[in-house]
Every structure is written in structure tokens, then in C-alpha cells.
C-alpha positions as CSV (number, residue, x, y, z in Angstrom):
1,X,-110.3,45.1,-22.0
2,X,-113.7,44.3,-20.3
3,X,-115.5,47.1,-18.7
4,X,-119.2,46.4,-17.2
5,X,-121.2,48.8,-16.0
6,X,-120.6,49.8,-12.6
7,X,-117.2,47.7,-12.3
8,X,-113.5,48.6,-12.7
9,X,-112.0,48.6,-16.2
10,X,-110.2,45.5,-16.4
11,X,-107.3,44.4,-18.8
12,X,-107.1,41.1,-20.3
13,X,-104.5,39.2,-22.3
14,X,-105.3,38.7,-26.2
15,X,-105.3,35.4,-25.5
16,X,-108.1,35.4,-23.7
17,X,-109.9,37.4,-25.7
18,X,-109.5,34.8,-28.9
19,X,-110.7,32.0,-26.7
20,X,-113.7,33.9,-25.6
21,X,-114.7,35.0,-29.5
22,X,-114.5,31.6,-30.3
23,X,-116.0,29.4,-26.5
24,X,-117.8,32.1,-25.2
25,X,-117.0,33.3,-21.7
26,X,-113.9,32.3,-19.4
27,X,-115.3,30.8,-16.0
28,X,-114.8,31.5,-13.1
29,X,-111.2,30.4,-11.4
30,X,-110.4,28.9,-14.9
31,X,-107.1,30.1,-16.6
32,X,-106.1,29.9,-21.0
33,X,-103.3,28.0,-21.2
34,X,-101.5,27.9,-24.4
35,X,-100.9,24.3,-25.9
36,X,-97.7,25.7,-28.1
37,X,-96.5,27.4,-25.4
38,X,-96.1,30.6,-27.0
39,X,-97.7,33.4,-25.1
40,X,-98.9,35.9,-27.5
41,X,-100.4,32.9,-29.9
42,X,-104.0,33.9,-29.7
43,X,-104.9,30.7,-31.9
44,X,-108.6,28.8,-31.0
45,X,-107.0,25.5,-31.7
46,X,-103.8,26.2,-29.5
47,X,-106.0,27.3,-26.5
48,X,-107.4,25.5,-23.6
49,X,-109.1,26.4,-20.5
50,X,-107.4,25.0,-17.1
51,X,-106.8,26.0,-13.5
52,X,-103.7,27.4,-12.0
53,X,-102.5,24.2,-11.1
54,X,-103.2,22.5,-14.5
55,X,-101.1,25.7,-15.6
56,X,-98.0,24.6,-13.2
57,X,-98.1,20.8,-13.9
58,X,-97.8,21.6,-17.9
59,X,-94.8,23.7,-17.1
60,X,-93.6,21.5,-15.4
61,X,-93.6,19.0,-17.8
62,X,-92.8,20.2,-20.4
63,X,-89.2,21.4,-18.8
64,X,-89.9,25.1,-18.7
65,X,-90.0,25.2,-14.8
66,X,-88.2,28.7,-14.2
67,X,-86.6,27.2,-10.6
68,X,-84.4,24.5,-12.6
69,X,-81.1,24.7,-10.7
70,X,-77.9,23.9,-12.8
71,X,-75.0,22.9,-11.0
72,X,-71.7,24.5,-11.9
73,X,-70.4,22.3,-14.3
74,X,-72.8,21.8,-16.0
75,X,-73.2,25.7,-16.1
76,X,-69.6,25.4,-17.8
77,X,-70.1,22.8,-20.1
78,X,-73.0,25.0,-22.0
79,X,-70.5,27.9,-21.9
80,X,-68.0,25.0,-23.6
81,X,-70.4,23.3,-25.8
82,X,-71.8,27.0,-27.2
83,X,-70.2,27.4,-30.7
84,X,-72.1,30.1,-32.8
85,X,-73.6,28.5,-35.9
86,X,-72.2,25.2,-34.8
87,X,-75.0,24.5,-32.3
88,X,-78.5,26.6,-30.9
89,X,-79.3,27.9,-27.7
90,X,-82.6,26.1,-28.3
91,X,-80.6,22.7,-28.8
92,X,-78.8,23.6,-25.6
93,X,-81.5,24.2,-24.0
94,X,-83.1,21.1,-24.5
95,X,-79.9,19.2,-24.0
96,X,-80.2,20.8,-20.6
97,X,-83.8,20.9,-19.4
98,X,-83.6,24.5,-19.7
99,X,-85.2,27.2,-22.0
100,X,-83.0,28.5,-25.0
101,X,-83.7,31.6,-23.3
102,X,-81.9,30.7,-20.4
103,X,-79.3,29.2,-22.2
104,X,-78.5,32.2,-24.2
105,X,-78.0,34.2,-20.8
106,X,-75.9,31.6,-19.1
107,X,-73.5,31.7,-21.9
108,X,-73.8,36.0,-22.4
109,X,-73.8,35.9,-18.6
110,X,-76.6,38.0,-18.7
111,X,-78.5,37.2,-15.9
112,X,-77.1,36.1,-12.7
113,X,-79.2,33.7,-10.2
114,X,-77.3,31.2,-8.4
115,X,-73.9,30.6,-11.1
């Protein structure tokens, strides 16, 4: 947390903290974005500064856009292909353009969006 005199305690991620032990202060409208793409990695070398839309377009692609619509068969194939120890929701996922996250609750029917 950052606290200056005379301003509102503010909490910050532990990210952001690494980076700014290691660069110094974060500027202003600039973001840490996480080149392993593993949000509590607080690594100097795995950090980068970039904007909100720098942030988007790496999502983007690198496949982990949370919109990514499946249709429903493909939605059943993943629930057909799923084989515990046989194959990995990561290797689902990727077979997929999805997260193995997302895979894993597609075929636990965990979280329901649009299947």
C-alpha cells in the first residue's frame, strides 16, 4: 500500500510493488503487465510497464480473451475428448483457444455463460 501525506490510503498489487523496487516509480496512465502471464508472479524480469490497451492487445493474443464464444459442438467435443489422465484441461484448452480454466468448467459444468 502507498499512503502520502494528505492523500487516501491506496492499495496496490504486489506486482506493482516488485516493479517499482526494481524501475522506480509507475507513471502515470501506465499499467504492469506480466510477460508469463501469471498474476501473482512479482518477478523484475517477467514485468513490463504498458497501457490499458497494450494490456488488451496481449490478451488478445495470446488466446486468453475471456469473450471467446464456443459454439455447441465444439462445447461437446471437449466434454468427449476430456479423459482424466488421458489428456489436460491445459491441452484442451489450447486445442481450443480457451484457458484450461475454462476448459475444466465446461466439462464440470461449472460455470454457465452462453452453453
Amino acid at each position: 500500500m502507498t499512503n502520502t501525506p494528505g492523500s487516501e490510503t491506496k492499495t496496490i498489487g504486489a506486482h506493482q510493488v516488485g516493479f517499482e523496487l526494481q524501475n522506480g516509480p509507475i507513471p502515470k496512465g501506465m499499467k504492469v503487465l506480466h510477460s508469463c502471464d501469471n498474476p501473482p508472479c512479482v518477478r523484475g524480469k517477467h514485468l513490463f510497464l504498458g497501457t490499458q490497451k497494450d494490456n488488451a492487445a496481449d490478451r488478445d493474443a495470446k488466446g486468453r480473451n475471456g469473450s471467446t464464444k464456443l459454439s455447441r459442438s465444439s462445447i461437446l467435443k471437449i466434454r468427449a475428448m476430456y479423459e482424466p489422465g488421458q489428456i489436460s484441461f491445459r491441452k484442451l484448452g489450447k486445442a481450443f483457444g480457451i484457458s484450461a480454466s475454462h476448459a475444466f468448467r465446461i466439462v464440470h459444468r461449472l460455470k454457465r455463460r452462453t452453453y
